[in-house]
C-alpha positions in Angstrom: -129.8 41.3 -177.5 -132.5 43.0 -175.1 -135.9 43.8 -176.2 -135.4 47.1 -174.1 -133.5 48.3 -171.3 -135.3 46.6 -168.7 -134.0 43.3 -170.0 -130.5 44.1 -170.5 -127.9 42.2 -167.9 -125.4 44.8 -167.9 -126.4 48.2 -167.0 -124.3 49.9 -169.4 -127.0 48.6 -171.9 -129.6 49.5 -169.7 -130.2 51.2 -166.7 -127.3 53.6 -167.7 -128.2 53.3 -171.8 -128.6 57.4 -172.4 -125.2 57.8 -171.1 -123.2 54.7 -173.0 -125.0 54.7 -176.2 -122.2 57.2 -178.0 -119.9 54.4 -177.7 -122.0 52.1 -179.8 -120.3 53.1 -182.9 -117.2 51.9 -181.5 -117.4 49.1 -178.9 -120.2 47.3 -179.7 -120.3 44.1 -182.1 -121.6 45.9 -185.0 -118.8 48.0 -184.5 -116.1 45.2 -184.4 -117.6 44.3 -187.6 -117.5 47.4 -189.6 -114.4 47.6 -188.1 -113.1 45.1 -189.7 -114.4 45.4 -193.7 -112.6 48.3 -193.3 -109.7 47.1 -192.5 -109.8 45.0 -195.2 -111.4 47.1 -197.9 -108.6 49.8 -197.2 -105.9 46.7 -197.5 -107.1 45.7 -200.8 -106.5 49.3 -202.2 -103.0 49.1 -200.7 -102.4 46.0 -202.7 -104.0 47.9 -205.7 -101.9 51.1 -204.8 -98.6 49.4 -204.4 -99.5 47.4 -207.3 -99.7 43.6 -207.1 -99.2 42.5 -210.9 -102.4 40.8 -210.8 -104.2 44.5 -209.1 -102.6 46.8 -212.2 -105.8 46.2 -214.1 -108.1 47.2 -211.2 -109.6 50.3 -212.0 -109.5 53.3 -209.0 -112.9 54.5 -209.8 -114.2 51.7 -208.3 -112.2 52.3 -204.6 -115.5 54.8 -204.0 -117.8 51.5 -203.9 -115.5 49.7 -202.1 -115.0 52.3 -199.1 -118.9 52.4 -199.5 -119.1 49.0 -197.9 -118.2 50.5 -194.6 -119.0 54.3 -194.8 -122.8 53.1 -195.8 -122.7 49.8 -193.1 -125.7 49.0 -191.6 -127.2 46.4 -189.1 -128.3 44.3 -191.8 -124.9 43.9 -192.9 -123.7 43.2 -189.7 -126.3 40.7 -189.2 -125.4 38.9 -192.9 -122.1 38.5 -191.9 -122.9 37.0 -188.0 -125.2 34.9 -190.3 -122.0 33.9 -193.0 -120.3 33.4 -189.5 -122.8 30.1 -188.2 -121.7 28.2 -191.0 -117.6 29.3 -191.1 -117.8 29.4 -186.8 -115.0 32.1 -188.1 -115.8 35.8 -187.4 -113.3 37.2 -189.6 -113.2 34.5 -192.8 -117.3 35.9 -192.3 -116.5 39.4 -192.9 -114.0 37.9 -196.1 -116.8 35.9 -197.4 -119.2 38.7 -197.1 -116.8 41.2 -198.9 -116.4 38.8 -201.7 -120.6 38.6 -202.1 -119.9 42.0 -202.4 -117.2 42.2 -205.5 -119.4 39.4 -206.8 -122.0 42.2 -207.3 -119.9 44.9 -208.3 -118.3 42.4 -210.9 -115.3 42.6 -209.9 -114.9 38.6 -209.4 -111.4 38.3 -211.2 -109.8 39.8 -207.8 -111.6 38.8 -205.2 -109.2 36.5 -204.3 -106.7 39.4 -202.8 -109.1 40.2 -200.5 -107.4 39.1 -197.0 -104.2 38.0 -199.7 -101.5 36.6 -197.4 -103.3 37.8 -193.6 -104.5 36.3 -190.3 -107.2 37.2 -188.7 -105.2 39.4 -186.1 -103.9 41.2 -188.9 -107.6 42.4 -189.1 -108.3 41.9 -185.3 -105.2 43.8 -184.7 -106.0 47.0 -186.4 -109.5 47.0 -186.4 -109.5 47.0 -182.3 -107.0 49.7 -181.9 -108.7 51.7 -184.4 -112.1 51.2 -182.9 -110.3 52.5 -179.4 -108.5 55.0 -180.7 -111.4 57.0 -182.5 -114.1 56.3 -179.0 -111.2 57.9 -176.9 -111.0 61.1 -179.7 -114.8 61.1 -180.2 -116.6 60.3 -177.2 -113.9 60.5 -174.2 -112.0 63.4 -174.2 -114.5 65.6 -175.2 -116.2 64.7 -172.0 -113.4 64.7 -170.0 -112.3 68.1 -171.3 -116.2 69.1 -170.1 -115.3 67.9 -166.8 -112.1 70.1 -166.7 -113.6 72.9 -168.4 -116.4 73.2 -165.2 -113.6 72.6 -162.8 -111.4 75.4 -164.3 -115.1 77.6 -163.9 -115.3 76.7 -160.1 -111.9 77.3 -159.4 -111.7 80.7 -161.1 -115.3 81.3 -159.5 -114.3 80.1 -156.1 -110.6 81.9 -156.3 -111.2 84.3 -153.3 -113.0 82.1 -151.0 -111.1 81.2 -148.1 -111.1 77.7 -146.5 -110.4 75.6 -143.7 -107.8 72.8 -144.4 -107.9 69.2 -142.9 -104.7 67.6 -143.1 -105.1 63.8 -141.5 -108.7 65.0 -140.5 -107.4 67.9 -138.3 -107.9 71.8 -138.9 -104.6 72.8 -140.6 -103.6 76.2 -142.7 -106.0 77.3 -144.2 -106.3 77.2 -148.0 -108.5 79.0 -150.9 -111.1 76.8 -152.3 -110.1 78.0 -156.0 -106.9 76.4 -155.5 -107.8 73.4 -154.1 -110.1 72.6 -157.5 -107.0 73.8 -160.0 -105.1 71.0 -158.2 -107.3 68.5 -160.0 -107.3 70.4 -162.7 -103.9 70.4 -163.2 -103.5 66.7 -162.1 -106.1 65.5 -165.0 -104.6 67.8 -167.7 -101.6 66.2 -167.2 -103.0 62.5 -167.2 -105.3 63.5 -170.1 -101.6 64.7 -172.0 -100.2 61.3 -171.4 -102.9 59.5 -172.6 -103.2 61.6 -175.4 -99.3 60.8 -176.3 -99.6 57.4 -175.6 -99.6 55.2 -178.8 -102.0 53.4 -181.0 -100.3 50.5 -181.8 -101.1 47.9 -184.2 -99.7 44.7 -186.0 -100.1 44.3 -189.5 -97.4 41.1 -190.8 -99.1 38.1 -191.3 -99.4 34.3 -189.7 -96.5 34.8 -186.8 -95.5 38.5 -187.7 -92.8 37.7 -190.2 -95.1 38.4 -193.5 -94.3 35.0 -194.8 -97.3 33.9 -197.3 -96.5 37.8 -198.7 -92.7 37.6 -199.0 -93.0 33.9 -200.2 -95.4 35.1 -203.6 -93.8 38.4 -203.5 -90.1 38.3 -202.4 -89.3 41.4 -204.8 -91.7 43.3 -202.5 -90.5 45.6 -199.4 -93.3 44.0 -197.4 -92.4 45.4 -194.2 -92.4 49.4 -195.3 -95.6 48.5 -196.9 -97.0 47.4 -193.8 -95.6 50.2 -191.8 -97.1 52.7 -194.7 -100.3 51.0 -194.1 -100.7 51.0 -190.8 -99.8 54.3 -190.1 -100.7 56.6 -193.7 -104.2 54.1 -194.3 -105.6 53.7 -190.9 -103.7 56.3 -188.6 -102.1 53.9 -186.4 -98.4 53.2 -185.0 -97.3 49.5 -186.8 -96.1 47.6 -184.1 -92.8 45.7 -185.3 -91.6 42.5 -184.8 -94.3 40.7 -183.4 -95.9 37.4 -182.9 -98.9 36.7 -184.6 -100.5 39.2 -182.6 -100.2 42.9 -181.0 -98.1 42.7 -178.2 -100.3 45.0 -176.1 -98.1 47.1 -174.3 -99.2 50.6 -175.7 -102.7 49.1 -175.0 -101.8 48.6 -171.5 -100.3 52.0 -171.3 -103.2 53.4 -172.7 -105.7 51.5 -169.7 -103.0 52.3 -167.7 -103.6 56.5 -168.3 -107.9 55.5 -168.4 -106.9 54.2 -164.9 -105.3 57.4 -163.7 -107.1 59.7 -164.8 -110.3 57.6 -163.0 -108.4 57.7 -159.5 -108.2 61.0 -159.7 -111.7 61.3 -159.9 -112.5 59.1 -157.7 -110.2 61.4 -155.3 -112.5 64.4 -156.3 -116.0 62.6 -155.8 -114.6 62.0 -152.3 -113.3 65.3 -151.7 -116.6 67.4 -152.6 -118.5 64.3 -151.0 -117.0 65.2 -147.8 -117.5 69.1 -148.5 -121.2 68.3 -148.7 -121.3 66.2 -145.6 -119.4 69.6 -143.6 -122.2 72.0 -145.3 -119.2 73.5 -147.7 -122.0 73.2 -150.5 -125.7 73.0 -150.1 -127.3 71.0 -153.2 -129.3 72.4 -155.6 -133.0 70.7 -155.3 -134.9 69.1 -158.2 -138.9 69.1 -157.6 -140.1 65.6 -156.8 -136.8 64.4 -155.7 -136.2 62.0 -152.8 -132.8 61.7 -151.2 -134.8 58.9 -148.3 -137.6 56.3 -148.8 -138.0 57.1 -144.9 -136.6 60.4 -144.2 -137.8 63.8 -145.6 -135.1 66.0 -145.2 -132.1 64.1 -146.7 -130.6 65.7 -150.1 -128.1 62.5 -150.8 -124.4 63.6 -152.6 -125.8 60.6 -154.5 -124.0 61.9 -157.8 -120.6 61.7 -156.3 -121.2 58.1 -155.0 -122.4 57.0 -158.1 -119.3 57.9 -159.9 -117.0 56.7 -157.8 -119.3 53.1 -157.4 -118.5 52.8 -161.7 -115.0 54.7 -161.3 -114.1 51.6 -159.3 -116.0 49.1 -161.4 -114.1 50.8 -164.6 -110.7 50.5 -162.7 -111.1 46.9 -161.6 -111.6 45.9 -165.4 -108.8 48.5 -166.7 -106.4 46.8 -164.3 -107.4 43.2 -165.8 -107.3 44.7 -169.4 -103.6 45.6 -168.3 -102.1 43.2 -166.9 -103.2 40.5 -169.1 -103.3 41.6 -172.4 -99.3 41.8 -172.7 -99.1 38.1 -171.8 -100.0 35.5 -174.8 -97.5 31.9 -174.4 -95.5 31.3 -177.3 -96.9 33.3 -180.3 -100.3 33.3 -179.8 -103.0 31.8 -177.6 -106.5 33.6 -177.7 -107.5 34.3 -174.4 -107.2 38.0 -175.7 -109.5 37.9 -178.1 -112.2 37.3 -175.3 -111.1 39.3 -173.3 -110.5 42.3 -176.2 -114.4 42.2 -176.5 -114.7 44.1 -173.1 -112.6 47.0 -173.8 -115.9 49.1 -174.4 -117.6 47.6 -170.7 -114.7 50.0 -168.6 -115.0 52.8 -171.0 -119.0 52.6 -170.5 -118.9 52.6 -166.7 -115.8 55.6 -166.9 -118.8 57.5 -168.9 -121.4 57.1 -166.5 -119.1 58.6 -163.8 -117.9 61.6 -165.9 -121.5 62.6 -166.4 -122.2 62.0 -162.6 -119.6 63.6 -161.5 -120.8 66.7 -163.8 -124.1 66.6 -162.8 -123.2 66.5 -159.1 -121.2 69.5 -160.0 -123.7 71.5 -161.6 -125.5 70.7 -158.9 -123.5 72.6 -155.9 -124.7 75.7 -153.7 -121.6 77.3 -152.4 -122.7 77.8 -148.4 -119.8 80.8 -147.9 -121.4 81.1 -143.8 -120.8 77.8 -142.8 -117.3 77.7 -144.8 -116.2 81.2 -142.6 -117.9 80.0 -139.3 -115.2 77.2 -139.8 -112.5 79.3 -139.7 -113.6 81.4 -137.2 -114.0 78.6 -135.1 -110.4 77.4 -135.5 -108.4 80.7 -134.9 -105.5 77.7 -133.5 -104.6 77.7 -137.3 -102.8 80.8 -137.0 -100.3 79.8 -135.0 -98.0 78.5 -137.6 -97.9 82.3 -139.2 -97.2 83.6 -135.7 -94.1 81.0 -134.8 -92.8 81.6 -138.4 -92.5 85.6 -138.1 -91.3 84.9 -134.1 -89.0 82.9 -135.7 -87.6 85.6 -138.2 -87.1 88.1 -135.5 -85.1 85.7 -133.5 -87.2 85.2 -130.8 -86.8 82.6 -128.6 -88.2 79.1 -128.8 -91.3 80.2 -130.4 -92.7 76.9 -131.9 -92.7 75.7 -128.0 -94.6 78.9 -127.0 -97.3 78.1 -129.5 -97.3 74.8 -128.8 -98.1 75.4 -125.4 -100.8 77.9 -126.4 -102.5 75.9 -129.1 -101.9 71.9 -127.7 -104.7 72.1 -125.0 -108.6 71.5 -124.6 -109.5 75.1 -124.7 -111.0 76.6 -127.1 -108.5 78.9 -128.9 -110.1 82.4 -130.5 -109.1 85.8 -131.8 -109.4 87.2 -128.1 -106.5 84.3 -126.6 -104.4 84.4 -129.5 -104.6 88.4 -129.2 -103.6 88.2 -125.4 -101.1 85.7 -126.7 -99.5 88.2 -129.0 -100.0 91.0 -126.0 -97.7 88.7 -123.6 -94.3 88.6 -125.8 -91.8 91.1 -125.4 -92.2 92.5 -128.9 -92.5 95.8 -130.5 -96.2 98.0 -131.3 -95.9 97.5 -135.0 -95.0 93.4 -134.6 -97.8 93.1 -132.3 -99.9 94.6 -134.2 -98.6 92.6 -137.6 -99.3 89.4 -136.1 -102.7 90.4 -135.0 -103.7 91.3 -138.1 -103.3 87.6 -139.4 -107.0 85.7 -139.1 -108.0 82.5 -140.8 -109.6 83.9 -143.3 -106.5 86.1 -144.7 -103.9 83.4 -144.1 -104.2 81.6 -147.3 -100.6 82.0 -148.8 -100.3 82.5 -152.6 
């Protein structure tokens, strides 16, 4: 582990530290650790709960002390167990060994041995992982994402009125209403953020290859199959994923990198956007004091906010897409290249966070320039002629997409005085003519 920042190899630990470190609770290897005693602190009470024969005697008032292992965890006891773990070169027979230290002290030594009774290490693996993911995404995600929405819904109610040039393929088009053009990522990410929200937790709880042998073969009188679906989903919140192998299939996992995947394009599609706003002077940038956008020149106020979170939007994807795809494939029952590759589910998530609060701060960080946006329009009076063929078109007048055409398709400049010359030309009435010409850029914005 780094001394400080400036040592660490991935920038999520450093460079980027103040932004990641909420996700420490959850991603990082103390985290898998605490993860995991309780996980197997809360299946010991099960067994006490349901009761074993040999658990009848246990007395509740000691569950407190137990669930203290893991409420009150601390890097010390993260580092006894890594330290159990150089002698076992087993991470989670460490965690059972330290948990039995543990009832060794409380004196509880007569049932000790029910600790892990009848699991495998994905059993713990299994649950603790999905557990770990699905409290960062509650905690630490989606309250930031909803911050994102929440300042696009501001800017898009601020920003309602304010007419705007389109560019469809590059190329002045209708124009639009800048309001309306942020709700339509608003809507898009509320929608993404509902499916991820809906997509399931899944965990498997059922022993060596998924069957709950060693507990069906020393319990056969025992519905062990409701009692690890009552586990998984009434102790630790989760959906119990069964039949399985010996591990979690993956697929809701997928699903769920899948929807962190989305929701990131999207973003990535409005870091460009604004980007691109900014480089047209739509938005001026507000300026910090002792700032430098250029090593060599003066003037430049960089979108550099924007760029940045679409740089770790793209890392995050590349990693999601991995996560994805490979997680759902294990030959036969089990092989571990998921457990590796499990222990970078938090390295996506980290970069997805530095882009979130990028993307806010580059935000926050817009000047609406209203005089360059309506010098646009005004500039591009060509625009109208869609609203003008469409009316033509409902009087019954002849061939009038081929009159604008003509009009509009050529290298002159077209303004309010040709279009109005235009409009004088046609054989139409006073109150048509004077209907079309008062349609301008900046009223032709639709609904």
């Amino acid at each position: 582990m780094a001394t400080n920042a400036l040592q660490a190899i991935s920038p999520i630990d450093g460079r980027y530290r103040s932004k990641t470190k909420s996700l420490i609770p959850f991603y990082s290897e103390e985290a898998l650790i605490k993860y995991r005693v309780l996980v197997e602190i809360e299946y010991f009470i099960a067994l006490c709960e349901l009761p074993l024969p040999q658990l009848k005697s246990f007395n509740i008032s000691h569950f407190s002390a137990l669930r203290e292992m893991y409420q009150n965890f601390t890097t010390a006891d993260a580092q006894k167990i890594k330290d159990i773990e150089k002698v076992t070169n087993h991470d989670v027979k460490a965690v059972e060994y330290f948990i039995k230290e543990k009832f060794d002290a409380l004196g509880l030594q007569e049932y000790k041995e029910f600790i892990h009774f009848g699991l495998t290490s994905q059993d713990i693996n299994n649950t603790a992982i999905p557990l770990s993911i699905k409290e960062a995404t509650e905690k630490v995600y989606v309250p930031l994402l909803d911050e994102l929405i929440s300042k696009l819904k501001s800017l898009s109610e601020t920003w309602k009125s304010i007419p705007m040039l389109a560019k469809t393929h590059g190329q002045p088009a209708s124009p639009t209403r800048l309001g309306k053009e942020i709700e339509v990522f608003v809507v898009r990410l509320e929608e993404q953020l509902h499916i991820l929200k809906n997509t399931k937790n899944a965990a498997k709880f059922g022993g060596a290859t998924g069957n709950f042998n060693a507990h069906f073969v020393a319990y056969p009188k025992v519905d062990w199959k409701k009692f690890g679906k009552n586990f998984v989903e009434n102790s630790l919140g989760l959906n119990h994923s069964f039949p399985t192998t010996q591990i979690e299939h993956y697929d809701h996992l997928a699903a769920l990198f899948d929807a962190y995947k989305r929701i990131n394009t999207i973003i990535i599609d409005l870091d460009r956007d604004f980007w691109t706003y900014i480089s047209m002077d739509y938005f001026k940038q507000k300026i910090k004091d002792g700032e430098v956008g250029s090593s060599a020149m003066p003037h430049k106020v960089n979108p550099i906010d924007f760029e940045n979170s679409e740089g770790n939007l793209g890392i995050a994807n590349a990693l999601f897409e991995h996560l994805s795809a490979k997680l759902p494939i294990s030959r036969l029952q089990r092989d571990l290249t998921d457990s590796t590759v499990l222990r970078n589910v938090g390295v996506p998530v980290g970069h997805t966070l530095i882009a979130l609060h990028s993307t806010l701060k580059g935000l926050e960080k817009l000047v609406l320039n209203e005089t360059k946006i309506n010098e646009d329009l005004e500039n591009n009076w060509a625009v109208v002629a869609e609203a003008i063929q469409t009316i033509l078109r409902r009087e019954g007048y002849p061939n009038p997409y081929e009159a604008l055409k003509g009009l509009t398709r050529t290298n002159q400049k077209i303004n309010e005085q040709i279009i109005s010359e235009f409009i004088d030309s046609l054989d139409l009435s006073n109150s048509l003519k004077t209907e079309l010409k008062n349609i301008r850029p900046t009223n032709y914005t639709g609904i």
